[in-house]
C-alpha positions in Angstrom: -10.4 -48.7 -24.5 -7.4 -46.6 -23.8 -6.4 -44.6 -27.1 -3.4 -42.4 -27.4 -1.4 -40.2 -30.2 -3.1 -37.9 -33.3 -1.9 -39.9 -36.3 -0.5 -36.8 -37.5 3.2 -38.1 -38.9 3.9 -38.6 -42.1 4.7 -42.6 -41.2 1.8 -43.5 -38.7 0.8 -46.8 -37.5 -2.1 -47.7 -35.1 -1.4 -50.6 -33.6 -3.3 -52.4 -30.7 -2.8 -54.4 -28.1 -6.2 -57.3 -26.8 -5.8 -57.5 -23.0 -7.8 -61.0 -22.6 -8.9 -62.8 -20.2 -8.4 -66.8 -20.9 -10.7 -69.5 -21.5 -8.6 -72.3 -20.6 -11.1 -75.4 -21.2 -12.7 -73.8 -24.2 -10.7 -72.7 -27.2 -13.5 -72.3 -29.4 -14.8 -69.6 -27.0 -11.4 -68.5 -26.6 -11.2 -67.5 -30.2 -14.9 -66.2 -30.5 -13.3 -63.8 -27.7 -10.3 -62.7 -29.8 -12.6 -62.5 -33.0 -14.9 -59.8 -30.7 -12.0 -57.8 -29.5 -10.4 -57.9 -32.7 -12.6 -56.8 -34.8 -13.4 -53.6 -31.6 -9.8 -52.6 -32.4 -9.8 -52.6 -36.0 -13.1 -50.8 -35.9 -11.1 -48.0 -34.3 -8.2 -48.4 -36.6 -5.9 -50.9 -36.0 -3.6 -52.1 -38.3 -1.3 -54.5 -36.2 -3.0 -56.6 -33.3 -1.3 -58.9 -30.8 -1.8 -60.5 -27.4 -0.2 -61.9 -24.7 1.7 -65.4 -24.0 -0.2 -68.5 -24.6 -3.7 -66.2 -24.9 -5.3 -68.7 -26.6 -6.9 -70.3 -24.9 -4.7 -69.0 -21.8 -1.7 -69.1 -19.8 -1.0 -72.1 -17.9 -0.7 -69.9 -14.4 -1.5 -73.2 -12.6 2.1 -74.3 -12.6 3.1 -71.5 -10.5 0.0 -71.1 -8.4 -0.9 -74.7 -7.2 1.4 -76.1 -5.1 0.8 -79.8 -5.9 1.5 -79.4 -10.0 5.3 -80.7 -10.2 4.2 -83.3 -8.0 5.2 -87.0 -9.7 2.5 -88.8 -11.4 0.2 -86.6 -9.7 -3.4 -87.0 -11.3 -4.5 -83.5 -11.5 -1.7 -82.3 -12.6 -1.9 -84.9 -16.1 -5.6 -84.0 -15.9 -4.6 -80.4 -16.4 -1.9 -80.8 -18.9 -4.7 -83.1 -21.3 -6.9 -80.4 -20.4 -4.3 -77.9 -21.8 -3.3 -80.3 -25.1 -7.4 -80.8 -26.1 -7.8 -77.2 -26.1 -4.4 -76.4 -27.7 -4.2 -75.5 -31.6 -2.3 -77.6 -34.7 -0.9 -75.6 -37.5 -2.9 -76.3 -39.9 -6.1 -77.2 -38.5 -9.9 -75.6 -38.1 -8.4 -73.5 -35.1 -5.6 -72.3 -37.3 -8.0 -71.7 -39.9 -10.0 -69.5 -37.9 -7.1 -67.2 -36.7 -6.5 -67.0 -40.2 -10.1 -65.9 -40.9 -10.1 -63.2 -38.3 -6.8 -61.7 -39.4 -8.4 -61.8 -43.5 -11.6 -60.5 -41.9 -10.6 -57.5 -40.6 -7.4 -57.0 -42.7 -5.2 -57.1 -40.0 -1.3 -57.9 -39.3 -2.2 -60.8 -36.0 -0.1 -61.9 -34.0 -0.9 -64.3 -31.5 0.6 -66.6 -28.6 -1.0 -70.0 -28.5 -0.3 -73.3 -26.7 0.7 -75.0 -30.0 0.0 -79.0 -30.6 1.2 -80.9 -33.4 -0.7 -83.6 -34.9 1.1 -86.2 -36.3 4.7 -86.8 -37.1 8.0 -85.6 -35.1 6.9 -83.6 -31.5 3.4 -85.2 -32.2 2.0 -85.2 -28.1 4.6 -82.2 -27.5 3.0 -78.7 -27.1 4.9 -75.7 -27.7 4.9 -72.1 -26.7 4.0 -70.6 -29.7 3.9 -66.9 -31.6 1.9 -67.1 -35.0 2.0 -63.9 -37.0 -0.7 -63.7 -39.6 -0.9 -61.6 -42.7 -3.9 -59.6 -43.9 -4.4 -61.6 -46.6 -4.9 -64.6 -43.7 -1.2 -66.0 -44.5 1.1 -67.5 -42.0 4.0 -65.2 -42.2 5.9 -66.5 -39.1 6.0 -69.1 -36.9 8.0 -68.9 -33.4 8.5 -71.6 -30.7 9.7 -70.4 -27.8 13.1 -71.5 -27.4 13.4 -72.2 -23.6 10.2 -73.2 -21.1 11.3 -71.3 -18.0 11.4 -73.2 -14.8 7.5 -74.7 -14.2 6.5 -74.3 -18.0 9.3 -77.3 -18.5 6.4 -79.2 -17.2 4.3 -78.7 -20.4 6.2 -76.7 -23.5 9.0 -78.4 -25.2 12.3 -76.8 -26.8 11.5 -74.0 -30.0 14.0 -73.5 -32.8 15.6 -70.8 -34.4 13.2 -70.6 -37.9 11.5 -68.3 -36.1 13.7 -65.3 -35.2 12.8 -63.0 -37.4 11.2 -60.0 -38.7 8.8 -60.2 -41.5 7.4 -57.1 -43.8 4.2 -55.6 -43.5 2.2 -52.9 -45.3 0.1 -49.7 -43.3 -2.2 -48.0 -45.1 -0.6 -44.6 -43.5 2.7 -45.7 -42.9 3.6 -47.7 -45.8 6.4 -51.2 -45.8 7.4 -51.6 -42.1 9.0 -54.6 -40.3 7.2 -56.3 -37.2 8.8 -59.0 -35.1 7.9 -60.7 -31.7 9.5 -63.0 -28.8 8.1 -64.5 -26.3 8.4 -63.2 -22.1 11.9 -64.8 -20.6 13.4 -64.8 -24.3 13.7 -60.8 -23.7 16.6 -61.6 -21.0 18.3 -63.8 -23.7 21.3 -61.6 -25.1 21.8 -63.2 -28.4 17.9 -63.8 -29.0 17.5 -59.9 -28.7 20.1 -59.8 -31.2 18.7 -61.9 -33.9 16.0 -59.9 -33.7 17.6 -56.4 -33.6 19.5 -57.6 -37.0 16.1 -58.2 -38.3 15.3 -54.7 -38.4 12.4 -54.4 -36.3 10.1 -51.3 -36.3 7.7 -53.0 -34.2 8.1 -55.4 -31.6 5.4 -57.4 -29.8 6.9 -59.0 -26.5 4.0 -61.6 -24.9 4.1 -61.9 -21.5 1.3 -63.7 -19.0 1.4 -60.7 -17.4 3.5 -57.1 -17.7 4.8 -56.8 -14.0 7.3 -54.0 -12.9 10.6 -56.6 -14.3 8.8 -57.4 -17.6 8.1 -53.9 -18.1 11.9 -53.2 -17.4 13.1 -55.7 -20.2 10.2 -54.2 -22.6 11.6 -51.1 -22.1 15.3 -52.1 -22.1 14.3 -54.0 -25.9 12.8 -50.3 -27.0 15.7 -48.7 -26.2 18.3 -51.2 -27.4 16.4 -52.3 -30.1 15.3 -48.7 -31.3 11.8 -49.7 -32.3 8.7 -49.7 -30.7 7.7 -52.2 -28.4 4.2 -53.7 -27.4 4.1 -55.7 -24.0 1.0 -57.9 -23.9 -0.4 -59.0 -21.1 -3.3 -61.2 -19.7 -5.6 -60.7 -16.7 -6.5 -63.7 -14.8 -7.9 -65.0 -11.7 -7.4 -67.4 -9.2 -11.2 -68.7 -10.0 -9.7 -69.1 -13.8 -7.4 -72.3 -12.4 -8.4 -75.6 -12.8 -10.8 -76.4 -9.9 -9.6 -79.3 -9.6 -6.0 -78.3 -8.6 -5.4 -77.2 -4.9 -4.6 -73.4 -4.7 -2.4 -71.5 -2.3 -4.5 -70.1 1.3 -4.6 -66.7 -0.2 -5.9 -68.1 -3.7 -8.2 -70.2 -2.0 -9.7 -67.6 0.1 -10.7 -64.8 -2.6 -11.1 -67.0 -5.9 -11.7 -63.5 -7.6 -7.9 -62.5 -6.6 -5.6 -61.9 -9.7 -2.9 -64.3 -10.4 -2.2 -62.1 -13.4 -2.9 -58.4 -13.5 -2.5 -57.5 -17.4 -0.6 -54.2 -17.4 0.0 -54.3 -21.1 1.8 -50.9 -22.5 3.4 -49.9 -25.4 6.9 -48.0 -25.6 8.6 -45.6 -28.0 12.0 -46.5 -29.4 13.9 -44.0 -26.8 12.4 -46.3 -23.9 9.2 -44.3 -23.1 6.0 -45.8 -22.3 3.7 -43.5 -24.5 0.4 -45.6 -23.8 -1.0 -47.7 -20.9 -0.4 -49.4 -18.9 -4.1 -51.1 -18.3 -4.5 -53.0 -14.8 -6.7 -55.9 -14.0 -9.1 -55.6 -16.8 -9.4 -57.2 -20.6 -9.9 -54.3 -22.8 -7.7 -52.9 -25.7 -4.6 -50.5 -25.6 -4.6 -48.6 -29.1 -1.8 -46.1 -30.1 -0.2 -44.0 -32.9 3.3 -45.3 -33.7 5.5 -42.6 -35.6 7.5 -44.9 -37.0 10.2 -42.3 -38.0 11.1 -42.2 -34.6 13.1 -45.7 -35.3 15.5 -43.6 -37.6 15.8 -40.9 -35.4 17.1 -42.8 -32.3 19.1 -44.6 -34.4 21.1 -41.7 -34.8 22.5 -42.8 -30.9 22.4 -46.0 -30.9 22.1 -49.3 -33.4 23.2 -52.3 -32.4 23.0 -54.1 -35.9 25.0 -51.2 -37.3 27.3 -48.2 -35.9 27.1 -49.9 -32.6 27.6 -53.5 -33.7 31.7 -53.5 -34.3 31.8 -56.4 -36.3 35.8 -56.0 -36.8 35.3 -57.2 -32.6 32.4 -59.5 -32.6 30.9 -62.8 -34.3 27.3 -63.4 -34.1 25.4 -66.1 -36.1 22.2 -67.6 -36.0 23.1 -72.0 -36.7 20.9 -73.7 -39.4 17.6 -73.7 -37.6 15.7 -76.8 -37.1 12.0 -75.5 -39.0 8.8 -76.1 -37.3 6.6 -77.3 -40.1 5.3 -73.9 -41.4 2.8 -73.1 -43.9 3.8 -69.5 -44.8 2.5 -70.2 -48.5 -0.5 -72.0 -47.7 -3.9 -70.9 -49.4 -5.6 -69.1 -46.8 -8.7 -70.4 -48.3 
């Protein structure tokens, strides 16, 4: 565990990042895995948690590490891909439910990237990219869809919508009301995404990647400082021996199942664009850290692109009517 910061502010959050490692073709261990780590980093603190992309159960690396998975009717590849849907979650379902639980359970703002399946209706047999922030009080508080599957994900994730671009208000025992919002890995290099979600007045932003390489850490960085608010980039750490085996691998891959396809790297950044914790490499563990959350209004002071620095008499920006995933923000966490 990699702690940093004194809590000595007057506006303090401790917020953690779980570095997993995925369970692919279990979810129900996937989730026994989060519960474990969860409950380590509120044990030292932790008021906000998040992960990576797609943590539960895991990233779908095999689209960019076997070479046969865009392949046409390819059997492995569909055997994957139902492999991916069985152990996907439904909002609501018992697998919501117990993301829910954890969140209650330890009292904890969650949020959490999960390959998202819907059950019946419209986009029934479609999964989705999804971000579900959870409320102490177990409530769905937002939902997010990533908006565009980049390149191989295509494969798998269908289109997101706009419901979920935005911030939503959460309360510190030390720091008091503060606003927390999330997108998901290639929506950073979206301009007017980043927008949206520098309108909603973010304090905190969790940005999920599969893994925080030297270019995600640039556009994590490049969010903090634009965005004036603090930033947590969430990795994962996986290994060539967590593929399907039933998929053919790269020589390298092949070779050395215990190589990492995905080497974590999770950090966490101050609003002036300064990594002040991590980053942790090729290990699951948790990244914990002391966010002065005055330090939003002081950077502000330079730069704020939803206000001195927007010029509104010069530009339009507007969010269109979003199409809603079905959402249960006010369901009874009971």
């Amino acid at each position: 565990m990699h702690v940093t910061g004194g809590g000595t502010a007057k506006r303090t959050l401790r917020a953690a990042i779980v570095q997993s490692r995925p369970v692919l073709d279990d979810v129900d261990a996937a989730l026994e895995a989060l519960a474990g780590l969860a409950a380590e980093a509120a044990g030292q603190g932790a008021e906000l948690i998040t992960l990576g992309e797609t943590a539960i159960p895991g990233y779908p690396a095999w689209l960019d590490c076997c070479p046969s998975a865009a392949l046409w009717d390819h059997e492995p590849t569909k055997r994957a891909r139902a492999g991916v849907f069985a152990n996907s979650v439904a909002v609501p379902s018992a697998r919501f439910d117990r993301l829910c639980a954890i969140a209650r359970d330890l009292a904890v703002t969650l949020i959490v990237g999960v390959q998202e399946r819907v059950e019946t209706g419209p986009g029934n047999g479609t999964l989705y990219n999804a971000l579900l922030t959870i409320a102490p009080d177990g409530r769905l508080v937002n939902h997010h869809r990533k908006l565009v599957p980049t390149y191989t994900e295509k494969l798998i994730w269908g289109y997101g919508a706009g419901a979920g671009l935005r911030s939503v208000e959460a309360e510190s025992a030390k720091a008091g009301a503060y606003r927390v919002g999330s997108l998901v890995c290639w929506e950073h290099w979206m301009p007017l995404a980043r927008q949206a979600m520098h309108d909603a007045g973010e304090h905190v932003h969790c940005a999920v990647w599969p893994t925080v390489h030297d270019r995600h850490v640039v556009a994590s960085r490049h969010y903090a400082f634009e965005g004036r608010c603090f930033v947590l980039a969430a990795g994962q750490v996986q290994a060539a021996e967590d593929l399907p085996a039933y998929l053919d691998r790269t020589p390298e891959l092949a070779a050395d199942p215990k190589s990492l396809v995905n080497r974590g790297g999770s950090c966490i950044i101050a609003p002036n664009g300064e990594i002040i914790a991590g980053p942790i490499w090729d290990e699951p563990g948790l990244l914990i850290a002391d966010l002065d959350l005055e330090m939003c209004d002081r950077e502000r002071m330079t730069l704020d692109v939803s206000g001195h620095y927007a010029r509104p008499d010069v530009f339009r920006f507007e969010i269109r009517e979003p199409t809603t995933p079905r959402r249960q923000f006010d369901r009874d966490p009971s």
